[in-house]
C-alpha positions in Angstrom: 70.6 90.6 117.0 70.2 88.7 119.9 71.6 85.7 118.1 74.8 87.9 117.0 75.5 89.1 120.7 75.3 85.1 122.1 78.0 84.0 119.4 80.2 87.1 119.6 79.9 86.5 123.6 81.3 82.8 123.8 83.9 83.7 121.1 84.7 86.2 123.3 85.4 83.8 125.7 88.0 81.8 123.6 89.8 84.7 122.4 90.1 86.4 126.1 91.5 82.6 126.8 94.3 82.9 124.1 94.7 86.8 124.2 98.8 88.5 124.7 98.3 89.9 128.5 101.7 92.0 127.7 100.0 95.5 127.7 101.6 98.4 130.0 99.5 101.5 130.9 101.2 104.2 129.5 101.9 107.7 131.7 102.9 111.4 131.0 105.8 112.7 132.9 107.5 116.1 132.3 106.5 115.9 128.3 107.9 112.2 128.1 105.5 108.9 128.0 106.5 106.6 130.3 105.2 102.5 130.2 104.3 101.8 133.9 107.2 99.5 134.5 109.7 102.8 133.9 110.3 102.4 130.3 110.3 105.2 127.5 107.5 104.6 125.3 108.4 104.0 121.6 105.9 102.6 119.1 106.2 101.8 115.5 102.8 101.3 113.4 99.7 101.8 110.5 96.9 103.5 110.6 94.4 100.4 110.3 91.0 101.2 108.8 88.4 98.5 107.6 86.1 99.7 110.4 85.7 103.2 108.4 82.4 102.9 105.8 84.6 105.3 103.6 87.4 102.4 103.1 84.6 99.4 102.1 83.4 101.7 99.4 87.2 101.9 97.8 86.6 98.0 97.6 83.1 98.1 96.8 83.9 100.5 93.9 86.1 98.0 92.6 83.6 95.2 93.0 85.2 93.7 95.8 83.5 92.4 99.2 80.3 93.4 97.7 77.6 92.6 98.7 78.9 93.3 101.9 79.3 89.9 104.3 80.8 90.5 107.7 82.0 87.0 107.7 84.3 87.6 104.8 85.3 90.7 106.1 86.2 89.7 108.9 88.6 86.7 107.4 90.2 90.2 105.5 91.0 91.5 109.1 92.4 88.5 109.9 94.7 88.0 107.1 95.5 91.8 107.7 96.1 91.1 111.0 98.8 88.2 110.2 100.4 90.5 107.7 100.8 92.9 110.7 102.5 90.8 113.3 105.0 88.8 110.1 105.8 93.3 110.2 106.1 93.6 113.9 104.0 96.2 114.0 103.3 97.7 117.8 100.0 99.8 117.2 97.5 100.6 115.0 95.4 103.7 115.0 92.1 103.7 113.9 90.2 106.5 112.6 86.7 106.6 113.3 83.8 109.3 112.1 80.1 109.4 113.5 78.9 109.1 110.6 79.5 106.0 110.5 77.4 104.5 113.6 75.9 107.7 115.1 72.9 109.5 115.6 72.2 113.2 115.4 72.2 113.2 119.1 75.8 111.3 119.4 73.7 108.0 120.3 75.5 104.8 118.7 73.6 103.6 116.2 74.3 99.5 115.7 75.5 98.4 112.4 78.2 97.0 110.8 80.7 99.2 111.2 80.5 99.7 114.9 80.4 95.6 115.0 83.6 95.9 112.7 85.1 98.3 115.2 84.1 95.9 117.7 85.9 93.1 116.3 89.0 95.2 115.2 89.7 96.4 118.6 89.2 92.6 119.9 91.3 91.3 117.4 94.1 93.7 117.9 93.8 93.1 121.8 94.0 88.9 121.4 97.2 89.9 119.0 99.0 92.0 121.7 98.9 95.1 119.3 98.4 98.5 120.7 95.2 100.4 120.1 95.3 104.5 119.1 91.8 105.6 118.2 91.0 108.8 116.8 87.4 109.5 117.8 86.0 111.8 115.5 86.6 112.7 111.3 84.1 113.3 108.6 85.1 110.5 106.4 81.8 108.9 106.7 78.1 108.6 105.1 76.5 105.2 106.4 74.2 107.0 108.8 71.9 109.9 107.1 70.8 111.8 110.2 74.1 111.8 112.2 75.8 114.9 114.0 78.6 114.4 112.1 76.8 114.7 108.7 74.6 117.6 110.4 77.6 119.9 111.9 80.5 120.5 109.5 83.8 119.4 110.9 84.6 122.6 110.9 81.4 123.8 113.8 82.3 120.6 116.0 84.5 123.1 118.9 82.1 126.2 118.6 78.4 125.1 118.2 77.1 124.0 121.9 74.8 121.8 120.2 77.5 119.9 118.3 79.8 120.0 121.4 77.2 118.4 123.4 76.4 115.8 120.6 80.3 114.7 120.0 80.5 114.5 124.0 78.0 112.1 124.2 79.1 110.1 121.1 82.9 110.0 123.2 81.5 108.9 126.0 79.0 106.3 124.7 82.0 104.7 122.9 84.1 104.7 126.7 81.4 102.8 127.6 80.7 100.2 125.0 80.7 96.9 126.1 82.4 95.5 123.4 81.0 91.3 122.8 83.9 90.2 121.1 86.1 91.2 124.5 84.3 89.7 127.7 81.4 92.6 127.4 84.5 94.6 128.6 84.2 98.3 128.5 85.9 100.0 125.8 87.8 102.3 128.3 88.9 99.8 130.3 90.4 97.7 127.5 94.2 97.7 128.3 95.5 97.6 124.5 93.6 101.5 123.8 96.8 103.6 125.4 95.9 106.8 123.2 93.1 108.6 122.6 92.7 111.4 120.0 89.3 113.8 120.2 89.2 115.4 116.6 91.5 114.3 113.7 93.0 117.0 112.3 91.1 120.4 114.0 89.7 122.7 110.8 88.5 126.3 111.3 86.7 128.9 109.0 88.5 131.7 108.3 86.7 134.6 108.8 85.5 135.1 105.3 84.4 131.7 105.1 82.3 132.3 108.6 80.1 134.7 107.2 79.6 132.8 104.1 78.8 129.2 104.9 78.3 128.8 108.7 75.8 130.7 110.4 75.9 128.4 113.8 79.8 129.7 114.3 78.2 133.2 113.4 75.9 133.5 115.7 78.1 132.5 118.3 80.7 134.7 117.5 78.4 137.6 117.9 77.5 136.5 121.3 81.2 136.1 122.0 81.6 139.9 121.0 78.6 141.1 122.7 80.0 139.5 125.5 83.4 141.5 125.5 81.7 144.6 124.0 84.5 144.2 121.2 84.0 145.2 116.9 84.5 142.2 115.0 88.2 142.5 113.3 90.0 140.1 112.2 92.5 140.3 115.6 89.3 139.4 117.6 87.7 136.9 115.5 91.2 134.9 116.1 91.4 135.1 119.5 88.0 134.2 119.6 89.1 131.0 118.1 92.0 130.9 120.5 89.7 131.2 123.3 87.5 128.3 121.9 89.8 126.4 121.5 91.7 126.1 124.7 88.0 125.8 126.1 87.3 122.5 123.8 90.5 121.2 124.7 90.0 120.9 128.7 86.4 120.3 128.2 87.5 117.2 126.3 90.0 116.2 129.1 87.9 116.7 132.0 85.1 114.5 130.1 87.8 111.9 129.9 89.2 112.6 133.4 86.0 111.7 134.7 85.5 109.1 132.9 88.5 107.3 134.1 89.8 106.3 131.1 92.3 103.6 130.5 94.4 105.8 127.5 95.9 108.8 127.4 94.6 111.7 125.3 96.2 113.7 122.8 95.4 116.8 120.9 95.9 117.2 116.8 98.1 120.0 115.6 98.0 118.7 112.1 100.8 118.9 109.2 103.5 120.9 108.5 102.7 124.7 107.1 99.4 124.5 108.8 100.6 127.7 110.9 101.3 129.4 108.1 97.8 129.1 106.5 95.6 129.0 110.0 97.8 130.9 111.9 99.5 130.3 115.6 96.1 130.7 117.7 96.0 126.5 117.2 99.4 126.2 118.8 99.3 128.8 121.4 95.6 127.1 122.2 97.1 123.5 122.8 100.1 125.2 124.7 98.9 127.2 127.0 95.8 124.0 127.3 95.7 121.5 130.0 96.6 118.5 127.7 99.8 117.1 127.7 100.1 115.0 124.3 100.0 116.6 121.1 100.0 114.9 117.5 101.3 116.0 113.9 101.9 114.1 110.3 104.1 114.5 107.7 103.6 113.9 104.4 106.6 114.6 102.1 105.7 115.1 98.6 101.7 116.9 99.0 102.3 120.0 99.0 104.7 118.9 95.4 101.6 118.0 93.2 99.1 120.6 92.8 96.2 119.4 91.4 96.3 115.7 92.7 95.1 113.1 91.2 94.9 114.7 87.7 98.7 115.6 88.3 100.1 112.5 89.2 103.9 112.9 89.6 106.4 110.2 90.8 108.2 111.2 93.9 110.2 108.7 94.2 112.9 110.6 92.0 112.5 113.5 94.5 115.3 113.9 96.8 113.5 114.8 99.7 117.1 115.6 102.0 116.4 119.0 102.1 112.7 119.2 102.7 113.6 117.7 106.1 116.1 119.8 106.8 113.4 122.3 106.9 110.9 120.4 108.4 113.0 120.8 111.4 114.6 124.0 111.4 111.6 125.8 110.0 108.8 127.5 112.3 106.0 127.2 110.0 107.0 123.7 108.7 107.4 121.6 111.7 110.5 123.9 114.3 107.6 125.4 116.2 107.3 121.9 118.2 111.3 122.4 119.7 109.8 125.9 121.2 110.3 126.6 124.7 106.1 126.5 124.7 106.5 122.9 123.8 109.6 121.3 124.8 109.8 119.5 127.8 106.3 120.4 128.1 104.3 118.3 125.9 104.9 114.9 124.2 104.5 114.2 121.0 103.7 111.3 119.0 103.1 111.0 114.7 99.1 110.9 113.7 99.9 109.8 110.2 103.2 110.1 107.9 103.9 108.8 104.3 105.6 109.8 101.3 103.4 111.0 98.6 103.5 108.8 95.8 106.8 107.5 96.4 108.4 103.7 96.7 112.2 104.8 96.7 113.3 103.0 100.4 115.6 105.5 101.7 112.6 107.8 103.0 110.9 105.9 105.5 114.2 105.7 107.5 115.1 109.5 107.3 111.7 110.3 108.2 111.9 107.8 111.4 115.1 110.2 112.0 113.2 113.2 111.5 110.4 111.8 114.2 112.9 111.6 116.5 115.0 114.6 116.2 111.8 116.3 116.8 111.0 114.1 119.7 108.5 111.8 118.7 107.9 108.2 120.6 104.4 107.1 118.4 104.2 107.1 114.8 101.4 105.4 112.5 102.0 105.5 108.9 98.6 106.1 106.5 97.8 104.0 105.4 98.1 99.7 106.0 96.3 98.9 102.7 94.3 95.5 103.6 94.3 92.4 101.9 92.5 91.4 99.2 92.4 94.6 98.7 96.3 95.7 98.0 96.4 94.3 94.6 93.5 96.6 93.1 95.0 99.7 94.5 97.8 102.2 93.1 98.3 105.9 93.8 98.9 108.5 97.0 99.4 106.4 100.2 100.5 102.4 98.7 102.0 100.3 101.6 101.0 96.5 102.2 103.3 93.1 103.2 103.0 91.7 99.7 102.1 94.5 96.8 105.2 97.0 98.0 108.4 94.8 98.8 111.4 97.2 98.7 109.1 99.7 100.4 107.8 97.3 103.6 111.8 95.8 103.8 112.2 100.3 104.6 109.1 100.8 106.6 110.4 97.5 108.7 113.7 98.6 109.0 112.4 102.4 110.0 110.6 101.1 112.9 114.3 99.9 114.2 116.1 103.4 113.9 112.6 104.6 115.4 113.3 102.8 118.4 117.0 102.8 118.5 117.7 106.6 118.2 117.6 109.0 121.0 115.1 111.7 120.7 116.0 115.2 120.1 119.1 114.5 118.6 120.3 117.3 116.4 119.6 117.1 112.9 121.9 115.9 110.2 123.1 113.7 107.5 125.9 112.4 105.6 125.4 114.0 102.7 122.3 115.7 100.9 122.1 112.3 99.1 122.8 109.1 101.7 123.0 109.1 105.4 125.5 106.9 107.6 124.6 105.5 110.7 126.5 103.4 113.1 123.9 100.4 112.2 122.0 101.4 109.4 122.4 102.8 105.9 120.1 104.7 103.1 120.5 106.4 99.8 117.9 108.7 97.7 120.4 107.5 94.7 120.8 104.0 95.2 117.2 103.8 96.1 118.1 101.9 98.8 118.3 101.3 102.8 119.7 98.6 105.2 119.7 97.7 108.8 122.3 95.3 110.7 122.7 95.1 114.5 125.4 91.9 114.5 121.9 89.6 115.3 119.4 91.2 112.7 119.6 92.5 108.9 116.8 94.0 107.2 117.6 95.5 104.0 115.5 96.8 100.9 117.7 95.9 98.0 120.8 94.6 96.7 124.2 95.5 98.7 127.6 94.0 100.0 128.9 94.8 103.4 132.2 94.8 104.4 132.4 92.9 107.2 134.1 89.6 109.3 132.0 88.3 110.6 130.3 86.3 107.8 130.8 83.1 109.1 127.1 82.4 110.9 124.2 83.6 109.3 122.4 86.1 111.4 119.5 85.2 113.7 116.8 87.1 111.3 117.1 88.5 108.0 114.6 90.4 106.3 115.3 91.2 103.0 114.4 91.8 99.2 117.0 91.3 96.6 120.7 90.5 97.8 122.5 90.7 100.7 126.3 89.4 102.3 124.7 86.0 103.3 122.1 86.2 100.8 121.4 86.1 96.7 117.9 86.1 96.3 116.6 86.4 92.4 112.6 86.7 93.5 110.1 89.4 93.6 109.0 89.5 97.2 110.0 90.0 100.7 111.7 87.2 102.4 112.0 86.6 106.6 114.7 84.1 107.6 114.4 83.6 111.2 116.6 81.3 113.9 114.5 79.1 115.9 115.8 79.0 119.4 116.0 75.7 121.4 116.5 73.8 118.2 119.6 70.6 118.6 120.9 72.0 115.6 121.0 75.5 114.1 117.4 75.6 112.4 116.1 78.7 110.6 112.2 79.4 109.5 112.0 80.7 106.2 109.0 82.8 104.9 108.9 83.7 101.3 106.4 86.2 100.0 105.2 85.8 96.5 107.0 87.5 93.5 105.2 91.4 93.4 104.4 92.2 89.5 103.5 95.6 89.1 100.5 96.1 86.4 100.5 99.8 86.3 102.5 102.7 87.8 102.3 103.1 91.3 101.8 106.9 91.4 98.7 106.5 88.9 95.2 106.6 90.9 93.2 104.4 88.3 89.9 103.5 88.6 89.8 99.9 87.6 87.2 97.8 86.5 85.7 94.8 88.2 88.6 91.8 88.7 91.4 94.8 86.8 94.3 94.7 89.5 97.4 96.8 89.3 99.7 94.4 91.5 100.0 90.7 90.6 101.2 88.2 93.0 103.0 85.1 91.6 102.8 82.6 94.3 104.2 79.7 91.7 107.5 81.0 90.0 110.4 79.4 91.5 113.4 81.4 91.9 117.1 80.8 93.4 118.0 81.2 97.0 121.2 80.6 98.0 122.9 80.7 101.2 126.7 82.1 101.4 128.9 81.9 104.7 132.9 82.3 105.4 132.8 79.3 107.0 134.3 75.9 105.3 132.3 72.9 105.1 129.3 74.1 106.3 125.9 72.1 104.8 121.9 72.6 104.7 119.1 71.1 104.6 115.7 72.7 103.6 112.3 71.0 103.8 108.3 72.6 102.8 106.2 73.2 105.5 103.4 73.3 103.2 103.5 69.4 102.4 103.5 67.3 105.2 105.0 64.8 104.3 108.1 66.4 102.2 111.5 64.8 102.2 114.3 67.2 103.4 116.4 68.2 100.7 119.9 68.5 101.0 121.7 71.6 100.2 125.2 71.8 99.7 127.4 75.0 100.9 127.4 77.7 99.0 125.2 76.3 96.3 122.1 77.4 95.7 118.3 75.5 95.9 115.4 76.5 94.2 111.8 77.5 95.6 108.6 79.0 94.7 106.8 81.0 97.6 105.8 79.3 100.8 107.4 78.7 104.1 110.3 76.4 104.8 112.8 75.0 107.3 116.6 75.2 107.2 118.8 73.1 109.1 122.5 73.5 109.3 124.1 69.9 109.5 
């Protein structure tokens, strides 16, 4: 152990040498966040997971990275890592459970996936990535005798003993010194700007109470005692209310004290959870101290009962509508444009992703939906890591190379996510596409594309009509076609201008050819080596550049072989290439 801490120490060192100082403290004011310098907060990400046990044992159970070796694990963060900032990705949540490196007591327990977490958070930090972390979930069985294992999710805000255990799990986290970061405190790490208690809040009805948790029992009949009231089904929810509330500013004064670095925000989970739980959740949070809440969206769930034995493909839903309601309706998601909420609280996006579905026009609408209800955070669930992306299939399916067409719309989402004002009013073309002064997306055409005069990123084949073709843009991202474009491959291709070049020089990136193996939608439980993705990183395919302008000529060279002979390209002819990374110079 000793030996681990001396060599994470000194590589701490190097990366601290080479790390993206670029990070601004992020502040509340009057239910906005702020950056420090002034600027309104607006971040576009994943959820990012390989320090969860539960996520290993999806790759173990496929007979990947097993036997566990941290070393190759931690080359799989890297290359996740990469994939992230070719996406532009701003910050990564990470949800933890104490399970997973925590005693009974809420000690830390040291193991491999608080060393993971370690080196996540480092990583992401050296990168210039923000940091969300959710602090407590119960997706997690490495350690037997942990509070989280021994209290139900459910007891965590009601049971003193479990509310005592969590706190001192929180606050032995805030105050890890993490070796792969300087020994620097985990609070004090200027990448972590928000900080989530519980993911996703769960409560016993009152039924369930009696029947599987006599801790909350108990201490609902003190409550009563307490007020002299008859247990009722009025007073068991205010009870809850009143618990609640209490959790919540007990939570923020911990973290007040502790002087942390990000700002906290409480969970008030997916849409039609007040419908099923009931407003005390909401009224709790409102009339709380915090000033941050969270929600997710995930269009499509509540469509397949009886997941995964029901597998349905959703992308041949139209989802326009559901949207519509999102909005407008109380119990869906309208509750949060309330007077108890508005201008009151922020609000930022947990977790979103379309259920089963790979048709690009949703990621964009749901970016519109985010910020029609206000939203300036948003993490999809989940960034599926690689070397492990071409084994999985099913629910939540989203990675650089395995999904093209769907990464080209969860790239181009991230722009309207940023670009559109919040609390805009609500509304689209038509209940089948949506026009937007720089963007574009269809449920028919299954498809979606950005263009700013500088950048395109579309998901598929289209023609613009448009003058000014004459100079290629400075970056396109694409898949399929475009105005300056034909591309016949299977992946995702960046062409990007390199600034103080003599002569007009792009960077081309091409992603190998995707290959699906099975249907996305299905959940299959594969055998050892059985994938349901291949990439092709040999086919050669055409690429061919088209501009208005006359007489215009390229050159392209490999930057995979060193010593590679520019070829000459002709204008508007085509070259051939296989996946791999090139130049392009305009002559």
């Amino acid at each position: 152990m000793m030996f681990f801490k001396l060599i994470a120490f000194f590589l701490s060192l190097f990366l601290g040498l080479v790390a993206k100082d670029n990070f601004h403290k992020v502040e509340v004011r009057e239910g906005t966040l702020f950056f420090e310098n002034g600027d309104e907060v607006a971040l576009w990400g994943v959820n990012f997971q390989p320090p969860m046990s539960s996520e290993y044992y999806e790759m173990k159970s496929r007979a990947l990275f097993s036997p566990f070796n941290m070393e190759a694990y931690k080359k799989m963060i890297d290359e996740s890592f990469d994939q992230l900032e070719f996406i532009g990705v701003d910050v990564i949540r990470i949800h933890l459970t104490p399970a997973d490196f925590s005693d009974e007591n809420g000690r830390l327990v040291e193991n491999e996936w608080l060393e993971t977490l370690d080196y996540t958070l480092a990583e992401a930090t050296r990168r210039g990535i923000y940091i969300y972390l959710a602090l407590m979930n119960d997706f997690g069985w490495a350690v037997e005798h942990s509070f989280g294992r021994k209290y139900p999710k459910k007891e965590w805000m009601f049971v003193p003993e479990a509310i005592i255990a969590g706190e001192r799990y929180m606050k032995s986290l805030l105050n890890r010194k993490n070796p792969y970061d300087q020994d620097r405190l985990y609070k004090d790490n200027p990448a972590w700007v928000i900080v989530e208690p519980i993911n996703e809040p769960m409560f016993y009805s009152r039924e369930e109470v009696s029947e599987k948790s006599p801790n909350i029992e108990k201490v609902y009949q003190q409550w009563l005692g307490i007020r002299g009231s008859e247990d009722s089904l009025v007073e068991y929810d205010h009870f809850r209310y009143e618990f609640t509330r209490a959790y919540i500013n007990r939570i923020l004064e911990v973290f007040e004290n502790e002087k942390i670095n990000p700002i906290v925000s409480w969970s008030l989970n997916w849409p039609r959870d007040r419908e099923w739980t009931g407003d005390f959740p909401f009224q709790a949070a409102a009339e709380s101290e915090s000033r941050v809440f969270s929600f997710s969206l995930y269009p499509g769930q509540s469509e397949t009962p009886k997941w995964p034995e029901n597998s349905i493909d959703h992308s041949h839903t139209n989802f326009f509508s559901y949207f519509k309601r999102v909005i407008q309706d109380p119990l869906y998601h309208g509750w949060m444009l309330e007077d108890r909420f508005k201008n009151k609280q922020a609000r930022i996006v947990y977790e979103f992703e379309p259920w089963s579905n790979q048709n690009p026009y949703i990621y964009p609408l749901m970016a519109k939906v985010f910020r029609c209800l206000g939203a300036q955070v948003a993490t999809m669930w989940t960034y599926r890591l690689s070397g492990y992306a071409e084994y999985f299939s099913g629910t939540h399916n989203l990675n650089l190379k395995t999904t093209p067409q769907k990464m080209a719309s969860f790239i181009l989402a991230g722009e309207i996510f940023k670009k559109m004002p919040r609390f805009e009013k609500f509304k689209t073309t038509t209940d089948d596409e949506d026009n937007l002064d720089y963007a574009y997306l269809s449920y028919s055409k299954r498809l979606a594309w950005y263009w700013d005069d500088k950048t395109l990123i579309h998901s598929g084949d289209f023609s613009m009509n448009s003058s000014n073709l004459e100079e290629l843009p400075d970056q396109i991202v694409g898949y399929g076609d475009s105005p300056w474009i034909q591309y016949q491959g299977k992946g995702l291709y960046r062409l990007q201008k390199l600034t103080n070049q003599k002569t007009p020089t792009w960077e081309l990136t091409i992603l190998p050819h995707a290959k699906p193996l099975s249907n996305h939608w299905d959940r299959i439980e594969f055998a050892a080596g059985g994938k349901t993705v291949d990439l092709d990183y040999k086919t050669k395919a055409s690429f061919r550049i088209r501009t208005a302008k006359s007489g215009k000529n390229y050159f392209i060279s490999s930057l995979l072989e060193k010593n590679s002979e520019a070829e000459k390209i002709g204008n508007f002819s085509e070259f051939i290439v296989q996946p791999g990374n090139y130049r392009i110079y305009e002559n």
